[in-house]
LOFIRO-369297 format. One record per residue (C-alpha): z, y, x. Coordinates in steps of 0.001 Angstrom, whole numbers. Each point is the difference from the previous one (the first is absolute). Example, Ala and Ser with C-alpha at 12.3 -4.5 7.8 and 13.67 -1.06 7.14 Angstrom:
+---------+---------+---------+
!       w !       v !       u !
+---------+---------+---------+
!    7800 !   -4500 !   12300 !
!    -660 !    3440 !    1370 !
+---------+---------+---------+
//
This chain:
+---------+---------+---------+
!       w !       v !       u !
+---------+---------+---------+
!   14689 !  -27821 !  -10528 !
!   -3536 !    1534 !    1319 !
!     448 !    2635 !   -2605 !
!    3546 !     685 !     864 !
!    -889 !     854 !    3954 !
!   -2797 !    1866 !   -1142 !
!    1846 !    2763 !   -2341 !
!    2972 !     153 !    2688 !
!   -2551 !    1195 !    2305 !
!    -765 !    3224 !   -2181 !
!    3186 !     312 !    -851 !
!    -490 !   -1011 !   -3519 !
!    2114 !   -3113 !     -64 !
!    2943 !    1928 !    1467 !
!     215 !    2346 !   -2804 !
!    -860 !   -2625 !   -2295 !
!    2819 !   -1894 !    1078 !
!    2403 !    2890 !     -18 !
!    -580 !     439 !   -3658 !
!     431 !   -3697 !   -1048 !
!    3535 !     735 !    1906 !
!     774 !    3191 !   -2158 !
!    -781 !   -1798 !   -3535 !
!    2130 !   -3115 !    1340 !
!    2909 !    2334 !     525 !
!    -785 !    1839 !   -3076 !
!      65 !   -3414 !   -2185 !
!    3230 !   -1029 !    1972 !
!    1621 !    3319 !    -703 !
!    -750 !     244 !   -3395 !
!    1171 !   -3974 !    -887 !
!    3604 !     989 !    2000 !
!     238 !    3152 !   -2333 !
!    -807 !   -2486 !   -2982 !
!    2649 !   -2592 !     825 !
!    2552 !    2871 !    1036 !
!    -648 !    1468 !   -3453 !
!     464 !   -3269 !   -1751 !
!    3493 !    -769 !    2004 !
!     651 !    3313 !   -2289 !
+---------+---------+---------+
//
């Protein structure tokens, strides 16, 4: 948690965060066009 406060701070943890949200949307968008395509 020490860690944590300490990156937000520099602004490290926010952009850190931000891409952690992009690859979970990636991974979600790619396993939707996988089932879609398997509906097929």
């Amino acid at each position: 948690m020490k860690l944590m406060g300490r990156s937000q701070r520099r602004g490290g943890g926010l952009s850190k965060t931000l891409k952690q949200h992009k690859a979970r949307l990636y991974i979600i968008k790619r396993c939707v066009v996988m089932l879609l395509r398997w509906h097929d």
